[in-house]
Backbone as CSV, one residue per row, in Angstrom:
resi,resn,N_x,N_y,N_z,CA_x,CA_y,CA_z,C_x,C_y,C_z
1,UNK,286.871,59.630,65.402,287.599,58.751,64.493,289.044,59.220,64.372
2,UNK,289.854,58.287,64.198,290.991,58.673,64.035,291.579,58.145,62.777
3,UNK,291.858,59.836,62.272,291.790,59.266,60.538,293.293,59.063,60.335
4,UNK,293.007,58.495,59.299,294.655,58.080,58.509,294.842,58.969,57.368
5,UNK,294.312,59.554,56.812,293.489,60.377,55.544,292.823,61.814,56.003
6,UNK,293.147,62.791,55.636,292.795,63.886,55.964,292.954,64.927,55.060
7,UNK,291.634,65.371,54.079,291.992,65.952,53.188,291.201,67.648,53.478
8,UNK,291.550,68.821,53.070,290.596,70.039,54.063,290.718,71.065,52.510
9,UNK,289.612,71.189,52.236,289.650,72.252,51.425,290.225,72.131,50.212
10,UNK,290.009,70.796,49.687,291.162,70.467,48.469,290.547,70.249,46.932
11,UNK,291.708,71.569,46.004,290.843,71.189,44.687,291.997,71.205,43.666
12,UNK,291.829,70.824,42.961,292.428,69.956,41.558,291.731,70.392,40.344
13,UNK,292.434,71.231,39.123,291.865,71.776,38.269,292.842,70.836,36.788
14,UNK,292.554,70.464,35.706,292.940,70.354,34.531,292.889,70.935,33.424
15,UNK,293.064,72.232,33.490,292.713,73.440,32.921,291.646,73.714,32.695
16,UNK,290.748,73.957,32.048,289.326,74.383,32.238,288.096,73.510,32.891
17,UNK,288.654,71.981,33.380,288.370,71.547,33.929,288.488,70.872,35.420
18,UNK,287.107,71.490,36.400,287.158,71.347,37.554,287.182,69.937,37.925
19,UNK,288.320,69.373,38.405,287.958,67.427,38.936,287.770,67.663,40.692
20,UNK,288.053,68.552,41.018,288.146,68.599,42.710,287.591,70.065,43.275
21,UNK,286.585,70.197,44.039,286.335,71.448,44.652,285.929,71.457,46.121
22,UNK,286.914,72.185,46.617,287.227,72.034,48.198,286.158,71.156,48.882
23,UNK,287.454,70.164,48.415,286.639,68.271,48.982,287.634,68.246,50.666
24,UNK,286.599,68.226,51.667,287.323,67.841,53.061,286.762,66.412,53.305
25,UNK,287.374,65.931,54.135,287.059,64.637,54.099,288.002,64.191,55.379
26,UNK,287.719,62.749,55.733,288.393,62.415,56.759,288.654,60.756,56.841
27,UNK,289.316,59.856,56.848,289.027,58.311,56.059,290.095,58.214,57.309
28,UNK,289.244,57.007,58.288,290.022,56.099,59.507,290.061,54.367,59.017
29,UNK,290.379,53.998,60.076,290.392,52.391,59.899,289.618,51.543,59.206
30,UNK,289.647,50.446,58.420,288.386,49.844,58.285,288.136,50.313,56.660
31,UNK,287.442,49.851,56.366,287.141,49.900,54.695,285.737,51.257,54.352
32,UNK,286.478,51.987,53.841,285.575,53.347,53.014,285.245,53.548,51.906
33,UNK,284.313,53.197,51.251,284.173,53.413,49.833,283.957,54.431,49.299
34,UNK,284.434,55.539,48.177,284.040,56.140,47.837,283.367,55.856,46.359
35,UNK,282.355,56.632,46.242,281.088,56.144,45.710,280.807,57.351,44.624
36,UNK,280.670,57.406,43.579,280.349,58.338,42.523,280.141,57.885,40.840
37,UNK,279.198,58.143,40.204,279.699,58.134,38.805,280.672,58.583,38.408
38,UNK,281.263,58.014,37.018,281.845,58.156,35.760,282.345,59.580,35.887
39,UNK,283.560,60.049,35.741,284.049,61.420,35.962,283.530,62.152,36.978
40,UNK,283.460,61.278,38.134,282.744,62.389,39.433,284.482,63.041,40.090
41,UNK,285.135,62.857,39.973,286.859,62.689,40.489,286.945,62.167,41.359
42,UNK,286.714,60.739,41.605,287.225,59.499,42.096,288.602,59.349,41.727
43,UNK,289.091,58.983,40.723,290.421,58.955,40.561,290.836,59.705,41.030
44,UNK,291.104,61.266,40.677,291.905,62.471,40.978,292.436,62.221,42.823
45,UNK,290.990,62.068,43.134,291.207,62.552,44.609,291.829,61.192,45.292
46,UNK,292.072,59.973,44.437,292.693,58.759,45.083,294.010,58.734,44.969
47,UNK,294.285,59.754,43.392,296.107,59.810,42.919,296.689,60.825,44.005
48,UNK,295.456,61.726,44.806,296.190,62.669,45.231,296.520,61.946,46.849
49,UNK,295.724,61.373,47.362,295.893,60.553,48.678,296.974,59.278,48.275
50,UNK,297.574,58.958,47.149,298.535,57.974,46.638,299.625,58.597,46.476
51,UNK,299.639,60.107,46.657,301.019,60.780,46.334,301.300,60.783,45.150
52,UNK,300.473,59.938,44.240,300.529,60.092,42.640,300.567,61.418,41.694
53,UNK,299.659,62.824,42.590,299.328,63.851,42.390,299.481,64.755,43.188
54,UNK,299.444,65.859,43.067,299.648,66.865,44.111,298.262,67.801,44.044
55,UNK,297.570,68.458,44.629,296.754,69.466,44.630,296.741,70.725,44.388
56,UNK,296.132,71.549,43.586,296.246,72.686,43.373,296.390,74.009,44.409
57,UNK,295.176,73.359,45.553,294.957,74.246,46.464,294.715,73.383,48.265
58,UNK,294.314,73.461,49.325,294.281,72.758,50.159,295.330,72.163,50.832
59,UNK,295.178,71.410,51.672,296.166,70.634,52.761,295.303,68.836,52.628
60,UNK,296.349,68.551,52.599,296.715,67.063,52.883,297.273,66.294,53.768
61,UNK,296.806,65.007,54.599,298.006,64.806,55.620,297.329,63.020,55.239
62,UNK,298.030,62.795,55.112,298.036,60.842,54.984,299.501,60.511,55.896
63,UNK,298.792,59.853,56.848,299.472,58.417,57.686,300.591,59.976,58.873
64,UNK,299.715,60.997,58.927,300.118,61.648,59.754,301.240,62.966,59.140
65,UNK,301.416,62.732,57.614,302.545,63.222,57.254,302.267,64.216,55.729
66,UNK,302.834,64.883,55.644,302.721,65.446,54.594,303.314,65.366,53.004
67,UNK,302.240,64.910,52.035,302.816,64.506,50.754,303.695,65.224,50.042
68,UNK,303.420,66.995,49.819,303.933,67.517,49.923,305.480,67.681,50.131
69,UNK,305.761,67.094,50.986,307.395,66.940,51.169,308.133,66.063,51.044
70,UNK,309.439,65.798,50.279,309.369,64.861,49.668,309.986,63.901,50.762
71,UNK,310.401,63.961,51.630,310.813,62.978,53.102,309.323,62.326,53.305
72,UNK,309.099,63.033,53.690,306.908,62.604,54.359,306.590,61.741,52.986
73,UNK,307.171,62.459,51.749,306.352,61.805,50.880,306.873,59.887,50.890
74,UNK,308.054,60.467,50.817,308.605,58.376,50.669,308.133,57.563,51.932
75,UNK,307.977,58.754,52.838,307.862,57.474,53.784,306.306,57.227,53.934
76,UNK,305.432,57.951,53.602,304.235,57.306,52.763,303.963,56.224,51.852
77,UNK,304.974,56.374,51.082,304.849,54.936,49.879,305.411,54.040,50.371
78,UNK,306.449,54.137,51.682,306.687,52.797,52.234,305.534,52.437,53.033
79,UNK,304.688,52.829,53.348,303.457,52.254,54.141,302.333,52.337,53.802
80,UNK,302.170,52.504,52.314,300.978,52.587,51.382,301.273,51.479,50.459
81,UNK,300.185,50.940,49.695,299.762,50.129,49.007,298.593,50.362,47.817
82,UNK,298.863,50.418,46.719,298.509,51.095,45.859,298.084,50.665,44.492
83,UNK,296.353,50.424,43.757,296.083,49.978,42.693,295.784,50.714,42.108
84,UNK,296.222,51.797,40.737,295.373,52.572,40.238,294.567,51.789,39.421
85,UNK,293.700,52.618,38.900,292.812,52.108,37.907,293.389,51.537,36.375
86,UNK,294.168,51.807,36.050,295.267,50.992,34.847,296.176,50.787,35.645
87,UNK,296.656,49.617,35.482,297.678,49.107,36.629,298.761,49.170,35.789
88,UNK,299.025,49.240,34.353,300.015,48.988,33.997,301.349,47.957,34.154
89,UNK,300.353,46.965,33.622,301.451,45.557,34.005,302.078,45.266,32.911
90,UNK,303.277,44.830,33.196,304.142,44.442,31.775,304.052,42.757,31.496
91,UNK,303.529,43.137,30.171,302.951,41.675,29.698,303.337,40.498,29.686
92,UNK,304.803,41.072,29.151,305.918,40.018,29.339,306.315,39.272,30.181
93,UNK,306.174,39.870,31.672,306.481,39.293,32.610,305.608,38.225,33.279
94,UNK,305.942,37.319,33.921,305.012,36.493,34.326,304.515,37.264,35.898
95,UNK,303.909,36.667,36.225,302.852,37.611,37.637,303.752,37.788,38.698
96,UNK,305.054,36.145,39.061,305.585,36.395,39.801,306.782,37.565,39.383
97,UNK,307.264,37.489,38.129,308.490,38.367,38.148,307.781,40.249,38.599
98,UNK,306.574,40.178,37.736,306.044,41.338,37.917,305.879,42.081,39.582
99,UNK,305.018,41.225,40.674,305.227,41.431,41.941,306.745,41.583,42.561
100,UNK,306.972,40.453,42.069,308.579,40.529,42.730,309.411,42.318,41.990
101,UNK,309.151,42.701,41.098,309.999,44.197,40.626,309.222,44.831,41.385
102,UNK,308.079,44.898,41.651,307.464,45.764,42.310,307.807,45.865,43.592
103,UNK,308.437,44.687,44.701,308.627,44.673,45.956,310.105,45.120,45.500
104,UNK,310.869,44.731,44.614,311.976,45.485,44.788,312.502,46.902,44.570
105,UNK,311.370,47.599,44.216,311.061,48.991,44.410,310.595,49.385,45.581
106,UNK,309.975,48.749,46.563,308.974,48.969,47.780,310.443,48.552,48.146
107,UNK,311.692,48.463,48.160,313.040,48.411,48.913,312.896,46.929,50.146
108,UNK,311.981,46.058,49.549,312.541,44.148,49.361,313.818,44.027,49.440
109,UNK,315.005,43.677,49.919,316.198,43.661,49.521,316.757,42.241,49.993
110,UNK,316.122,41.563,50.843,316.369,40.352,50.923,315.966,39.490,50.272
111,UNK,316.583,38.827,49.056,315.811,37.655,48.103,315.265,36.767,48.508
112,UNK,315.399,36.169,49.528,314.487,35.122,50.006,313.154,35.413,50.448
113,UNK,313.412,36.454,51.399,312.115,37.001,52.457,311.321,37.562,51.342
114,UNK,311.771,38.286,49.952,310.922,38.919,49.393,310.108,38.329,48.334
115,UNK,311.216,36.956,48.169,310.297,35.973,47.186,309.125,35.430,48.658
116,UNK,309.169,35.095,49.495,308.674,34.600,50.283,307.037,35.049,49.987
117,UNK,307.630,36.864,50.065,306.311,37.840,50.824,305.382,37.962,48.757
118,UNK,306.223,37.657,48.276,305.556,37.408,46.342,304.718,36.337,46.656
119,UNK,304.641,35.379,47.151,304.365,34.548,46.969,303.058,34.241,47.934
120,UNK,303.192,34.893,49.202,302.128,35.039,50.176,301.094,35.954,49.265
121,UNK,301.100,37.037,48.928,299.955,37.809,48.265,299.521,37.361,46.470
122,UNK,300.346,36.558,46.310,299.881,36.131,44.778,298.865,35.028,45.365
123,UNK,298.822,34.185,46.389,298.286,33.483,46.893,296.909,33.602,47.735
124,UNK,297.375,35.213,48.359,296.129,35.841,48.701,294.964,36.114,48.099
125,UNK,295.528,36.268,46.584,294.408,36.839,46.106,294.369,35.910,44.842
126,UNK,294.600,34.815,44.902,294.074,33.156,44.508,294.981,32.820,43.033
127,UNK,296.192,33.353,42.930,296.733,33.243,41.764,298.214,32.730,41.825
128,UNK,298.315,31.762,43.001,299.951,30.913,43.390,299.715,30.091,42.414
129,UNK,298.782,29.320,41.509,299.234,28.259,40.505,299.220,29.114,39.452
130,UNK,299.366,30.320,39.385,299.084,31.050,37.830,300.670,32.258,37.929
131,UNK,301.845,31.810,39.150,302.535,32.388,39.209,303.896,32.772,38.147
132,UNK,303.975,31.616,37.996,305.136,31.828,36.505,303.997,31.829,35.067
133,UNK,303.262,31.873,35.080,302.687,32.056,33.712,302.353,33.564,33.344
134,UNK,302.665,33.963,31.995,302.916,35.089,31.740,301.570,35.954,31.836
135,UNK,301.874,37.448,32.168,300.606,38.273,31.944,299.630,38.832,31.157
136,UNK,300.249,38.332,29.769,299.617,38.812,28.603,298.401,37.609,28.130
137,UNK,298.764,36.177,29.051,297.792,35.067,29.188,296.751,34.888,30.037
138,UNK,296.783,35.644,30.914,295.952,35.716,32.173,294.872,36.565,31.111
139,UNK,293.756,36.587,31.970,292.274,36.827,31.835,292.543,38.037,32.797
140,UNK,291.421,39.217,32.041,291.340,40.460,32.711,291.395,40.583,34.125
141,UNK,290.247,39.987,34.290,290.089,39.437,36.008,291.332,39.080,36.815
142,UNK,291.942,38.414,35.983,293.225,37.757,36.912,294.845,38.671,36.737
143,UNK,294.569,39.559,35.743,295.098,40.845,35.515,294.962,41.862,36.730
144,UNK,293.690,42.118,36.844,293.697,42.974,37.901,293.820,42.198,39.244
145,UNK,293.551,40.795,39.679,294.259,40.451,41.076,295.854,40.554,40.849
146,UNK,296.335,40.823,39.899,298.337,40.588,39.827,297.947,42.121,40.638
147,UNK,297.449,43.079,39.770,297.109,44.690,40.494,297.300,44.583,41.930
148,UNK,295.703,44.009,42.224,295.481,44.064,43.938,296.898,42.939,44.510
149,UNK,297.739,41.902,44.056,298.629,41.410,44.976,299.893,42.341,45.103
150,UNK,300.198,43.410,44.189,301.313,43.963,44.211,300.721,45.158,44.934
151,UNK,299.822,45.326,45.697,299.234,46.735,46.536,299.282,45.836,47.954
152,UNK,299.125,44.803,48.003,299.478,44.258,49.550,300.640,43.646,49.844
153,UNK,301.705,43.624,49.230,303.256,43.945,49.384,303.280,44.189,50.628
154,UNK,304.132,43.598,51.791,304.328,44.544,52.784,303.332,44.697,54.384
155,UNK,302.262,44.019,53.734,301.126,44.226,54.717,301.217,46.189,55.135
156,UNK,300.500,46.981,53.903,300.732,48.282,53.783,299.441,48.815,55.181
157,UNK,299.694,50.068,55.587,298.829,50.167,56.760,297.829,50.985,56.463
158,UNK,297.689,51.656,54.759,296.639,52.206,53.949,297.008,51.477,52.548
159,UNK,295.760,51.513,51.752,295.587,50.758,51.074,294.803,51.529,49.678
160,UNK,294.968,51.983,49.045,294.490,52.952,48.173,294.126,51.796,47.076
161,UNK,292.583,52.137,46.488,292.072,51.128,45.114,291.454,51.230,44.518
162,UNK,291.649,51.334,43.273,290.427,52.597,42.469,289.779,51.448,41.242
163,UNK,288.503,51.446,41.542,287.562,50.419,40.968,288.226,49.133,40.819
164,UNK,288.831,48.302,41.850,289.440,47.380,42.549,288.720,45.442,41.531
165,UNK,287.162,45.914,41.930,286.378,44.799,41.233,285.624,45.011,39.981
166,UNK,286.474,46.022,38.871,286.151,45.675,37.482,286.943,45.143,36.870
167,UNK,286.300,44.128,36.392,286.390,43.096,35.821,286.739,41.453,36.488
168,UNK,286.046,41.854,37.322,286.231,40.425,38.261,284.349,40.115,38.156
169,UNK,284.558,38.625,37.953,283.376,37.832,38.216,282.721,37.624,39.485
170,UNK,281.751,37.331,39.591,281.080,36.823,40.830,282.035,36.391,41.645
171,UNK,282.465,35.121,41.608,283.384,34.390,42.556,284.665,35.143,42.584
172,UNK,285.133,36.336,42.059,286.593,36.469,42.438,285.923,37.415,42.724
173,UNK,284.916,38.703,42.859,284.694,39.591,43.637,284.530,38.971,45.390
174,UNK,283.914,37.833,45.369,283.678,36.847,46.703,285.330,37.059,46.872
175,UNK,285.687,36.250,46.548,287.515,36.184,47.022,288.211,37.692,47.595
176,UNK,287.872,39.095,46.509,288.032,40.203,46.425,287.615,40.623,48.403
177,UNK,286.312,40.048,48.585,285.968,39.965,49.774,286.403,40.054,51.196
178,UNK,286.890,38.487,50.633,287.644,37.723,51.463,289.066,38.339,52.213
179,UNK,289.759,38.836,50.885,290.843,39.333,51.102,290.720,40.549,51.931
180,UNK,289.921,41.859,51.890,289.754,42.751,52.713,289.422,42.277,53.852
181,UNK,287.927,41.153,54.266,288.171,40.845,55.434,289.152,40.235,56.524
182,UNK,290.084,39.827,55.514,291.018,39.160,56.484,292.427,40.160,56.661
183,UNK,292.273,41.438,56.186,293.329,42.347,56.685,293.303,42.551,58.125
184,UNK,294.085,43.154,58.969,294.157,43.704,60.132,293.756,44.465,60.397
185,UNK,292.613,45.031,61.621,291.950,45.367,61.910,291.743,46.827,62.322
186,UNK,293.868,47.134,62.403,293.979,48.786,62.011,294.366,49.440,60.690
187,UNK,294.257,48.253,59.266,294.220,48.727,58.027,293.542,50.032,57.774
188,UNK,293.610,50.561,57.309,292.796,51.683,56.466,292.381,51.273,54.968
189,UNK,291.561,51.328,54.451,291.176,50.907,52.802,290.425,52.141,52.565
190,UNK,290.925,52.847,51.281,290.300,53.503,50.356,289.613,53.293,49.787
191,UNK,288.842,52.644,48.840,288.656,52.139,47.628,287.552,52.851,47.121
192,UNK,287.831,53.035,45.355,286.647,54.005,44.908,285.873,52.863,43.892
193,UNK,284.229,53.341,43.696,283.484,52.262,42.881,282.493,53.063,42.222
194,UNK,281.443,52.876,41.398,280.224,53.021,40.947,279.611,52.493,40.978
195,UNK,279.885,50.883,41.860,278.691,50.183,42.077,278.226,50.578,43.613
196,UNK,277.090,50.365,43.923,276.603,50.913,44.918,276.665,49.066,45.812
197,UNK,276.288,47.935,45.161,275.990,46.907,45.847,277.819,46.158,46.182
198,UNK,278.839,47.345,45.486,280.220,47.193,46.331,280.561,48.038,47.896
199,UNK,279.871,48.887,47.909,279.411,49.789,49.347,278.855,48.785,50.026
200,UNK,277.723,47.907,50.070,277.030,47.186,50.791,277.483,46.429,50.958
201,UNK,278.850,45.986,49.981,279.126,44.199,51.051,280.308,44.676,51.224
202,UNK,281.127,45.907,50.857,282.528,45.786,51.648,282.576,47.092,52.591
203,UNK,281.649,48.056,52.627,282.014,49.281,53.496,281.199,49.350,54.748
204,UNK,282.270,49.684,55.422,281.622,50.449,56.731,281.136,52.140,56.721
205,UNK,282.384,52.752,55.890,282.021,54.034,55.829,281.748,54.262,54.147
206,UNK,280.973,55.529,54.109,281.161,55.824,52.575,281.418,57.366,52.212
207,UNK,281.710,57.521,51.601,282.088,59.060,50.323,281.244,59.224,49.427
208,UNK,279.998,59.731,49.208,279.468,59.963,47.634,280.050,61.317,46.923
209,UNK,280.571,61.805,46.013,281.393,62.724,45.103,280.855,62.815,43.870
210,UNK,280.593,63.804,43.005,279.744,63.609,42.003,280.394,65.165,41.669
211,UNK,280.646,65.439,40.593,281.269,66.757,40.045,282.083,67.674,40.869
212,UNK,283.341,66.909,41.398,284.179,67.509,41.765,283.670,67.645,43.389
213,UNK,282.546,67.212,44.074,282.242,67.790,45.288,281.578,66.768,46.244
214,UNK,282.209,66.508,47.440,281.666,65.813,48.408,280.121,66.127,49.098
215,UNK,279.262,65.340,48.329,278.251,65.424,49.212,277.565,64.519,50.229
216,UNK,278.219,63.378,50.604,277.553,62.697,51.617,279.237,62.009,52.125
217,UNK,279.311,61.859,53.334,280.500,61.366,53.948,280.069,60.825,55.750
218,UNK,279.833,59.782,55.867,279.144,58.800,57.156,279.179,57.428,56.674
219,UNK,278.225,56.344,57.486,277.896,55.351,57.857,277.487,54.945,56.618
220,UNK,277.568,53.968,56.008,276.542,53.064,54.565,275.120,53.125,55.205
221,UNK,275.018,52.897,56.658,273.882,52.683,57.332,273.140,53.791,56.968
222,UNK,273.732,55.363,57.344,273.423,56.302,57.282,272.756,57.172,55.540
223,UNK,274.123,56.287,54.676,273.109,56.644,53.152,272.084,55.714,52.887
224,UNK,271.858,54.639,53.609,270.820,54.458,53.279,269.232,55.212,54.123
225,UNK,270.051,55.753,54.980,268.724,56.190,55.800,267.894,57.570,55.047
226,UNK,268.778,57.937,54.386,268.616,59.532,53.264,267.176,59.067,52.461
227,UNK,266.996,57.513,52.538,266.081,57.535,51.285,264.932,56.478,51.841
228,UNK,264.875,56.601,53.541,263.944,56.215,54.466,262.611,56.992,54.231
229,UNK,261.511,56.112,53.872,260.285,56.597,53.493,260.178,57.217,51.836
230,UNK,260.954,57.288,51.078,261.011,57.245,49.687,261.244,56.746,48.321
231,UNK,261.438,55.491,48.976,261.153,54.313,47.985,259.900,53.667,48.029
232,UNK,259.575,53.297,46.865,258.061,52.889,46.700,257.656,51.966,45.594
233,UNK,256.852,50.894,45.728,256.798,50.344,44.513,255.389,50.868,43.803
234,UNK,255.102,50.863,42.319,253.853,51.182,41.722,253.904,50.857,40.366
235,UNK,252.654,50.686,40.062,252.388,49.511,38.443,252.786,50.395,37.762
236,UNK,253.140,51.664,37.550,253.836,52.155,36.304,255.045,53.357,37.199
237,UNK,255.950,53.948,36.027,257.131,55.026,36.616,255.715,56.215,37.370
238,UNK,256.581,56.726,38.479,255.910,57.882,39.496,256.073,59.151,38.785
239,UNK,255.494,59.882,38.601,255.338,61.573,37.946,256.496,62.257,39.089
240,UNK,256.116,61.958,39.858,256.748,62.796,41.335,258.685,62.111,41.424
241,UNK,258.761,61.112,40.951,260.147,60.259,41.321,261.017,60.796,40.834
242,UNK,261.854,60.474,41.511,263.576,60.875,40.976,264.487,60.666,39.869
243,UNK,263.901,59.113,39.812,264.520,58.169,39.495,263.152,56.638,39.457
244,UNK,263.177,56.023,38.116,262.441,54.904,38.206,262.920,53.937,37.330
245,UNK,262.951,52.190,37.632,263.159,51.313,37.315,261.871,49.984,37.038
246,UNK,261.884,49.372,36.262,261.021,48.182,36.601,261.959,47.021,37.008
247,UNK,261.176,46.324,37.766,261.756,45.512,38.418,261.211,43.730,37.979
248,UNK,262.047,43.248,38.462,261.672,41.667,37.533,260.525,40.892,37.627
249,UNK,260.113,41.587,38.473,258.332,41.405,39.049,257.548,42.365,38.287
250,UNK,257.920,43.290,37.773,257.369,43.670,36.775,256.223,45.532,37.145
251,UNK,256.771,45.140,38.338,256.132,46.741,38.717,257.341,47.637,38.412
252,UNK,257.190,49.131,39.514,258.407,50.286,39.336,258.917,50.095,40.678
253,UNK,260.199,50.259,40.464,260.225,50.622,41.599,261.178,52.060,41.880
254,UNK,259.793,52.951,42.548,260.508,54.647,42.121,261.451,55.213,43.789
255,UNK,261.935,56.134,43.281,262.751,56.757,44.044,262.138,58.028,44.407
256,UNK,261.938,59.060,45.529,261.777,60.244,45.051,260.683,60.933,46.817
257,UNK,259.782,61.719,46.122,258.665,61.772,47.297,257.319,61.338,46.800
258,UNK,256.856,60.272,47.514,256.292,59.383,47.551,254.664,59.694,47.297
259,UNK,253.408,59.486,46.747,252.432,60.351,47.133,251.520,59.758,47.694
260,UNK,250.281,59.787,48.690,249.977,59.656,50.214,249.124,57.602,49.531
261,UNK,249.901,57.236,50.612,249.578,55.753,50.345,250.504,55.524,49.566
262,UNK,251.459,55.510,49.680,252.522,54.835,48.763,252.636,53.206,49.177
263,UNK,252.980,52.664,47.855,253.772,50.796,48.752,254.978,50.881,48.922
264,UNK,255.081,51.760,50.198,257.065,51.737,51.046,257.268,50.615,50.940
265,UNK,258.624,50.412,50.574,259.986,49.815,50.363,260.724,49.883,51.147
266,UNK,261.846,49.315,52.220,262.902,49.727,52.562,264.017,50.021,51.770
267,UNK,264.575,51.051,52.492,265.703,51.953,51.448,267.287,50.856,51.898
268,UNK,267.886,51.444,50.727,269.069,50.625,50.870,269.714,51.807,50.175
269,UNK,271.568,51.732,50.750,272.738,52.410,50.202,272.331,53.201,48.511
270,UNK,271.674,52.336,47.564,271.801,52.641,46.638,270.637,53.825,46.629
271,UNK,269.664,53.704,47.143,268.179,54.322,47.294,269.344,55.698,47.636
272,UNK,269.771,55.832,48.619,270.346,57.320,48.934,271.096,58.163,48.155
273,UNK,272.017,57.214,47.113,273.018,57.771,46.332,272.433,58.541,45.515
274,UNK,271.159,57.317,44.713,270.277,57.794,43.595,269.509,59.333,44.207
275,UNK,269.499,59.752,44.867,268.587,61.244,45.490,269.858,61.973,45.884
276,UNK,270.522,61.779,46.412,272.418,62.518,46.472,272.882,62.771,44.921
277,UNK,272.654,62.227,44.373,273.209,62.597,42.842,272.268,63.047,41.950
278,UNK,270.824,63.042,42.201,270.012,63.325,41.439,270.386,62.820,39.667
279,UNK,270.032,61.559,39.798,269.996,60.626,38.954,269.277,60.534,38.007
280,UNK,268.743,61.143,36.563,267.812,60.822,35.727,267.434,59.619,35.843
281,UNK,265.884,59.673,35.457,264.714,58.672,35.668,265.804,57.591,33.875
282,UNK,265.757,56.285,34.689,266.314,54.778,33.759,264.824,53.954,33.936
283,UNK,264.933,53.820,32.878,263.379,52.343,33.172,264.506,51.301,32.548
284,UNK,263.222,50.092,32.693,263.342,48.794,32.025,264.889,48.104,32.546
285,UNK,265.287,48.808,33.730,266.598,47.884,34.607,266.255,47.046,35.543
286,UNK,266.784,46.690,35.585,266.723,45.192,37.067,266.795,45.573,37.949
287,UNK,265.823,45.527,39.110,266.426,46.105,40.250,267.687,44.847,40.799
């Protein structure tokens, strides 16, 4: 693989608290999800591949160059594209003025071409009739696409996005979709989640991270294969399971090692995470 992203030995402390411990990693073309609960340092390790942050300890190299310096560093943010998780939009502004300051920081300098290129990604991501109307009127959802249109500015050649589809509905996560599939085909995409069924419809590769530490980094194909032969369904939670749910049919359906005659299940992305993170047993959820 030929990565765009290359992180070796890298950790990030907030004073008595560990968010990063020599996380290596390697992120090429094509869409990567990284995958973790609630304070696993998803963020940390996305501000630090955004140049947002620097690292305590380790080496870094994004888009071939080093963040670290502050030459390498700009010319990173000219070819990066970037949603944190609070996007910090100014309310006041309507969506187009907002994109448009933002491209004129990304050094836009032609007014035409740059209203042009405002207007192509407000459109991308389904919000050209909602362009002069202000941001403090828009709906959360349509808050965070102003986010994702001011990160594809540029047609950027990495793409950094940290929980990208919260607060988007059904149909604008579909759109959310859409838009990654129709990037170019030597994009790079970051993007970090906690949903596991956002791995399954947008990643090729994945990251699971869970207290500061990389433990699974391959194929979606591949986390789901972690939990091949250990899913199982049975009329009540398993003694032996990992992890158990009832399901809308009304049996369990457990996670874990299985005991002889089990009713196998095929495993899916989420089946692997749940045994990678060692997940306390949840009943009474949906599968």
């Amino acid at each position: 693989m030929n990565a765009s992203v290359e992180l070796a030995g890298v950790a990030k402390r907030f004073r008595a608290t560990v968010a990063l411990h020599d996380v290596s990693v390697e992120i090429g073309t094509g869409v990567t999800g990284l995958l973790g609960p609630n304070g696993a340092g998803k963020t940390t390790l996305l501000r630090i591949v955004a140049t947002a942050l620097g690292q305590d300890s380790g080496t870094v190299r994004v888009l071939g160059r080093d963040p670290a310096d502050p030459a390498d560093r700009l010319e990173i943010r000219r070819r990066l594209g970037y949603l944190p998780q609070e996007s910090g939009l100014y309310s006041g502004f309507t969506a187009f003025a907002f994109v448009d300051y933002v491209a004129v920081l990304k050094e836009m300098t032609d007014r035409r071409a740059r209203h042009e290129e405002v207007r192509r990604v407000l459109d991308v991501v389904g919000l050209g009739d909602r362009a002069h109307q202000r941001i403090r009127a828009l709906s959360g959802g349509m808050r965070r696409r102003v986010g994702l249109a001011q990160a594809l500015l540029g047609r950027p050649e990495l793409l950094v996005l940290d929980e990208p589809t919260v607060g988007l509905d059904p149909e604008q996560r579909l759109r959310f979709r859409e838009v990654l599939a129709g990037l170019p085909p030597d994009t790079t995409v970051l993007l970090s989640t906690h949903l596991t069924e956002d791995v399954a419809a947008l990643c090729s590769r994945v990251v699971v991270i869970d207290h500061g530490s990389v433990l699974f980094e391959g194929w979606t194909s591949e986390l789901a294969a972690v939990a091949d032969g250990r899913v199982w369904d049975a009329e009540q939670p398993a003694p032996g399971a990992a992890v158990a749910w009832r399901t809308p049919e009304g049996r369990y359906r457990n996670v874990g090692d299985p005991p002889p005659g089990a009713d196998l299940v095929p495993a899916g992305p989420e089946h692997g995470y749940l045994l990678l993170t060692g997940s306390q047993r949840v009943e009474e959820v949906a599968s």
